[in-house]
N, C-alpha and C positions, 0 to 999 in steps of 0.2 A: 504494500500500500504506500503510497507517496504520501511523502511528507511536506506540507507548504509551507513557510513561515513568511512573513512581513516586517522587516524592522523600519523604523525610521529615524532620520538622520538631517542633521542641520545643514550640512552643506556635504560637497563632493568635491576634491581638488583633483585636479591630475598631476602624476608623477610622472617628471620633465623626461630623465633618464628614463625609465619604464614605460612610459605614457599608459600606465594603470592606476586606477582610478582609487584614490582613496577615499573613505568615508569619514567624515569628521563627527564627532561628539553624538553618540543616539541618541535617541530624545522620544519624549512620553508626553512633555506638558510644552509648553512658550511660556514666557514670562515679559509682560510691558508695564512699564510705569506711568505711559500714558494710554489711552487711543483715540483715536485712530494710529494699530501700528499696521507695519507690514513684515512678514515674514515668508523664507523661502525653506522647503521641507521637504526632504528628499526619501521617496520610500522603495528601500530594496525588496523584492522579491525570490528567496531562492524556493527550488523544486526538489527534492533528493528521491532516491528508488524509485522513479518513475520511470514507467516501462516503455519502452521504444515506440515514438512517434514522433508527430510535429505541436507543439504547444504554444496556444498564442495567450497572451496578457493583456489586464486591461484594470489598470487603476483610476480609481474616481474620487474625488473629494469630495467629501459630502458635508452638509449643514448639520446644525444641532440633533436636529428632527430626523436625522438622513431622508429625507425627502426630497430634498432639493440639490443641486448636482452644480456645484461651483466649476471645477474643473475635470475635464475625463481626458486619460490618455489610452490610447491603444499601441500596442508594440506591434511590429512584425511577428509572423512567425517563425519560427526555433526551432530547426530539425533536431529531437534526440535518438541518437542510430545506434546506440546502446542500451538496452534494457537496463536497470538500476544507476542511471547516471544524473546526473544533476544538470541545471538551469538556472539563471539568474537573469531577472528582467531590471531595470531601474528607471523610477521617473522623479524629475525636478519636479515643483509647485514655487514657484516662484513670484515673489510681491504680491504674496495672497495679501487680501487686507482684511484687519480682524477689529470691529467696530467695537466689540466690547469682549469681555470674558464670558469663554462658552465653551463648547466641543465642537469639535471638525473630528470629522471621520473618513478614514482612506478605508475605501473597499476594494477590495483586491478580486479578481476574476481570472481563473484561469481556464480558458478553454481548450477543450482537443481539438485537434483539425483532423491529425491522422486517423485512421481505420485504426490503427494497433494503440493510440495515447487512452489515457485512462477517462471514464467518461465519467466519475462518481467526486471527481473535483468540484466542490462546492464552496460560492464566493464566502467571502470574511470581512470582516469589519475591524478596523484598528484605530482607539480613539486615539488625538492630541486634543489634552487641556490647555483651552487659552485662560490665563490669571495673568491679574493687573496685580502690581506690586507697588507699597508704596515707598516715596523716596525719602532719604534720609537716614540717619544712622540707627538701627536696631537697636532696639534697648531688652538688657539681657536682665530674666529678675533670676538672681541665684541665689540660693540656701545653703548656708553648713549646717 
């Protein structure tokens, strides 16, 4: 049975020498001290023991409610010509803007194309907490 996971990730750099991609800081929640802020959210997709075919992706940003569909991307599809092998999809969201503190939600979609890919792949949902934070120095109450 294939296993899917989603992580998400604040940014993506590429590596000069390598030109492979590195993932910067994962991330769960945002944090703004004011808003209107904007933020850019990068969410990986890998695949592992998934059995030989062509597999395509397709992440979406969703609203609080997931009802509402801010950004959607779709990938090409990914021949995999080894039975138990892996796949990685990635997409940018880039200068989303986030009016107040809420949840966004990245649903991930993975669809078979081929006759042999697995058809029992079922989408997922992965929240980011946006919270406003306020500014100024923390004040700490401590006990001995």
């Amino acid at each position: 049975m294939p296993v899917v996971q989603t992580i998400l990730f604040e940014g993506v750099e590429v590596d000069i020498a390598t030109r492979k991609s590195m993932f910067i800081h994962p991330i769960h929640r945002v944090m703004a001290s004011e808003f209107p802020a904007y933020a850019s959210v990068t969410a990986l997709t890998s695949i592992f023991d998934a059995p030989a075919g062509t597999y395509q992706c397709r992440h979406h940003l969703l609203s609080d409610d997931r009802k509402q569909v801010i950004v959607s991307m779709q990938h090409e599809p990914i021949q995999l010509d080894v039975a138990g092998g892996g796949l990685g999809f990635q997409s940018t969201f880039e200068n989303v803007k986030l009016a107040a503190p809420c949840r966004l939600w990245i649903r991930t979609e993975v669809l078979p194309v081929g006759k042999n890919a697995d058809p029992s792949l079922k989408p997922f949902d992965v929240v980011l907490r946006v919270e406003g934070v306020k500014s100024g120095t923390p004040r700490l109450k401590l006990q001995a």
